[in-house]
C-alpha positions in Angstrom: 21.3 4.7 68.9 25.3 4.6 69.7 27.4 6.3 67.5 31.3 6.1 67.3 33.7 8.4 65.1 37.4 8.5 64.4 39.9 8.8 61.6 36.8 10.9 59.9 34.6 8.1 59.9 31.3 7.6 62.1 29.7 4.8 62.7 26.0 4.6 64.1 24.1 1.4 65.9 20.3 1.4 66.3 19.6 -1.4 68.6 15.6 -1.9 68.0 13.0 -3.0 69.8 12.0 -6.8 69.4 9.7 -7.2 66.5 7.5 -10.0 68.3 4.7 -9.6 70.8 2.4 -12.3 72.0 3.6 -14.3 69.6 2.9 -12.1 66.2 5.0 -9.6 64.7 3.8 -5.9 66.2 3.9 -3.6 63.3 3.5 -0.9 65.4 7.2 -1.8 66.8 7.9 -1.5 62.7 6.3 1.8 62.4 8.1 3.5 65.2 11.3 2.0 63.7 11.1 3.4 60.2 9.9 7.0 62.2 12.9 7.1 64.0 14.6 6.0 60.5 13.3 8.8 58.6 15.6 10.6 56.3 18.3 7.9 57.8 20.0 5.2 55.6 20.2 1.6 56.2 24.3 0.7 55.3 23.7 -3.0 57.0 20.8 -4.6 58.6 22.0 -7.1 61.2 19.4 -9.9 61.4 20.0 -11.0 65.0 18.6 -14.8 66.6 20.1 -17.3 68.2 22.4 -19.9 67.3 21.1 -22.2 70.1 17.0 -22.0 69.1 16.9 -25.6 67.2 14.3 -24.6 65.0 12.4 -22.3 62.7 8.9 -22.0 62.3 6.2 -19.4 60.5 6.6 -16.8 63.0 10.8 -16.5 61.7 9.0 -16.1 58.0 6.7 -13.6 59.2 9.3 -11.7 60.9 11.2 -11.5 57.6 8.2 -11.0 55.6 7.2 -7.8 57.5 10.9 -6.3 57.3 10.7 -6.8 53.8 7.2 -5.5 53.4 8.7 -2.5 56.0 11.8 -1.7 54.1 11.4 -3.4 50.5 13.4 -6.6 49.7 16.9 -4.6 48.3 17.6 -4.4 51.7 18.6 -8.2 52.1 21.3 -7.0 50.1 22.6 -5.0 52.9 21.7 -8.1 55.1 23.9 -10.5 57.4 22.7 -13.1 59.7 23.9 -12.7 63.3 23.7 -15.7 65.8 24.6 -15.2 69.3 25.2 -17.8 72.3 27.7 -19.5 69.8 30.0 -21.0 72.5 27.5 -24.1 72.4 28.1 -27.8 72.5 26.2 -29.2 69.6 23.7 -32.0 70.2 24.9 -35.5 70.4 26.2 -36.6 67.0 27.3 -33.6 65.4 30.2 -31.3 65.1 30.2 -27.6 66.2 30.9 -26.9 62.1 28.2 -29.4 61.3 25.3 -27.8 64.0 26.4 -24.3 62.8 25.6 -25.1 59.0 22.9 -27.0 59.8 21.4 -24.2 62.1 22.2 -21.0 59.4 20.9 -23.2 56.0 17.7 -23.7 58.0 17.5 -19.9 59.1 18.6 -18.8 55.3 15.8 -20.7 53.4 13.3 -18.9 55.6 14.9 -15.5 55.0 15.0 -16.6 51.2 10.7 -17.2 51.2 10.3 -14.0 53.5 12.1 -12.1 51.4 10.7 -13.6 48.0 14.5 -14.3 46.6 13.8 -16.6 43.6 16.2 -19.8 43.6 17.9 -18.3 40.4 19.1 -15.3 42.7 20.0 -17.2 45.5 24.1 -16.7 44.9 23.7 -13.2 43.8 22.1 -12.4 46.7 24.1 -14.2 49.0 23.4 -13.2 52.8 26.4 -13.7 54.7 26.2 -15.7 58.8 28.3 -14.5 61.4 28.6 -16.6 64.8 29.4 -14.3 67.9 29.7 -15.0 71.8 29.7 -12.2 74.2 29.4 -13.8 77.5 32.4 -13.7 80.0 32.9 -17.6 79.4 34.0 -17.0 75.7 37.6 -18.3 75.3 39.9 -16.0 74.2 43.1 -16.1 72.1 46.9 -15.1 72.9 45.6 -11.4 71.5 43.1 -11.7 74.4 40.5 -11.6 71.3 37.5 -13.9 72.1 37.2 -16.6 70.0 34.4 -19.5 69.3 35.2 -23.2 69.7 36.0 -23.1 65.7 39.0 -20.6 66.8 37.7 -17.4 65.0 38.1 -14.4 66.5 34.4 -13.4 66.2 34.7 -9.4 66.6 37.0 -9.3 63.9 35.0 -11.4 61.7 32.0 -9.7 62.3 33.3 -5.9 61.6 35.3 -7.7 58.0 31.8 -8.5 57.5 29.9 -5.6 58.1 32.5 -3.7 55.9 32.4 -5.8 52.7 28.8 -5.8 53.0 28.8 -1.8 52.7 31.4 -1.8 49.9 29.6 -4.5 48.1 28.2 -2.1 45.9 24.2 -2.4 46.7 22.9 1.2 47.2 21.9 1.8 51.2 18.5 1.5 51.8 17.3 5.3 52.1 14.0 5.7 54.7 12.2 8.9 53.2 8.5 9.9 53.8 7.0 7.6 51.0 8.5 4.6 52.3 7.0 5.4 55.7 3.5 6.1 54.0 4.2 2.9 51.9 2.3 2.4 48.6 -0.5 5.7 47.5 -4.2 4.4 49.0 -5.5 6.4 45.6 -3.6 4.0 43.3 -4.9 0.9 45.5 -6.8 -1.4 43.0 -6.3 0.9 39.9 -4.1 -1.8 38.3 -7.0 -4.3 38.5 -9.2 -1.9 36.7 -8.9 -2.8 33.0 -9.3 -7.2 34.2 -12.6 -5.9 36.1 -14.0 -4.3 32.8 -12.8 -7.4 31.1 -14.7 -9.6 33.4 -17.9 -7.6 33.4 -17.7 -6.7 29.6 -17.4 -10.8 28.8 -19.0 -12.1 31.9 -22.4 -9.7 32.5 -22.6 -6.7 29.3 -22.6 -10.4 26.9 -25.0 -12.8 28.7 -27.5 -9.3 28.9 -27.2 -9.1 24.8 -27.9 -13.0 24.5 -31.0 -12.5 27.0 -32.2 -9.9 24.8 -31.6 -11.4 21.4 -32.9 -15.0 22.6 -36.2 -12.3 24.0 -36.5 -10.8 20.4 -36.5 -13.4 18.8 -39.1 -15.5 20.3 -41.1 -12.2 20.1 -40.6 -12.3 16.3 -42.2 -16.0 16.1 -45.4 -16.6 15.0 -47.7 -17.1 18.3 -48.3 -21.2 16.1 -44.9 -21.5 15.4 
C-alpha cells in the first residue's frame, strides 16, 4: 500500500496481486486481499487490463464475477476501467478513437454479465474508461504532461475521474468481518426449505395415500367381484 497526504487529505493505493493463476482466477489471491482489507473501505476500485489485448474471453468474466462475488456488486459503482499501453497504433482500418471504443464496449459488456447489471441499469450504473500510458515514449504536452495520441493529458484525466467517482454519491464499499466470512453456512439451504416440503408433501406424502386407498379398496371387494 502507498499512501500520500497533504492539504489534510490522504490518499491510499493498494496495488494487488494478479487475480489469475494457471489460467483460473486464484481465490486464495481474493482472500488475502479482503484480509488485508479488513476494517478498510473501498472509495474506488480501478479495474486494470490492457488496452492492446484484442479480445475478451470467459476468463475476463470470471475475473469480474469473483470480485463481485468477493466484494458484492455495489462496488461497480465505485468502479472505473483502466487500460494501459494506450500509446498504440490501431490495427489497419481503424482510428485510435475507433479501436479505443471498440476495445472498452467489448470489456464493459463483460464487466456488465460478471457483475449481473441488468440492461435497464446499464446508464445508472455507468462505469467510466480511462486510457493511460506510462512508458518513457509517451508524448508529452507544452506542460510537459504526457499525453495519448488523442491529446489528453492522461494523469489529469485519470485523477478528475477517480474524484467524481468518490463524490458520486454511492457509499464506499466497507470490508468488515462478515464480508470476509461471506454468507452464514447455518443459513445455507434454509430458504429452500419450505419448496422441499412442498415437493415431498405433493410429490411422495400423496402418491403414499393413493397406494393405500387404491390397497383398501381392493381389500374391500368381494374376493368374485
Amino acid at each position: 500500500m502507498v499512501s500520500r497526504s497533504r492539504a489534510g487529505f490522504t490518499l491510499n493505493i493498494i496495488d494487488t496481486p494478479g487475480l489469475v493463476e494457471g489460467g483460473y482466477v486464484n481465490d486464495q489471491a481474493l482472500d488475502l486481499i479482503k484480509k488485508f482489507l479488513l476494517n478498510k473501505t473501498i472509495d474506488v476500485l480501478l479495474y486494470v487490463d490492457r488496452l492492446d489485448a484484442y479480445r475478451v474471453d470467459n476468463l475476463d468474466k470470471q475475473i469480474v464475477k469473483a470480485i463481485t462475488d468477493s466484494f458484492g456488486k455495489e462496488i461497480w459503482r465505485r468502479g472505473i476501467v483502466v487500460l494501459t499501453h494506450a500509446q498504440l497504433s490501431p490495427p489497419d482500418g481503424l482510428t485510435y478513437d475507433e479501436f479505443t471504443s471498440r476495445r472498452s464496449e467489448a470489456l464493459l459488456k463483460i464487466v456488465r454479465m460478471g457483475a449481473r447489471i441488468r440492461k435497464q441499469d446499464i446508464q445508472a450504473a455507468s462505469i467510466p474508461v480511462v486510457l493511460v500510458e506510462n512508458s518513457g515514449r509517451c508524448n508529452k504536452n507544452e506542460s510537459d504532461e504526457k499525453i495519448l495520441p488523442s491529446g489528453t493529458a492522461w494523469i489529469p484525466n485519470l485523477v478528475q475521474t477517480i474524484t467524481d467517482a468518490v463524490l458520486s454519491g454511492s457509499k464506499g464499499i466497507l470490508v468488515d468481518q462478515k464480508l470476509i466470512e461471506g454468507p452464514n453456512p447455518n443459513n445455507r439451504g434454509k430458504v429452500l426449505i419450505p419448496f422441499i416440503l412442498a415437493f415431498q408433501y405433493f410429490f411422495v406424502v400423496k402418491r403414499i395415500q393413493k397406494s393405500i386407498k387404491n390397497d383398501i379398496a381392493r381389500e374391500s371387494r368381494p374376493a368374485w367381484a
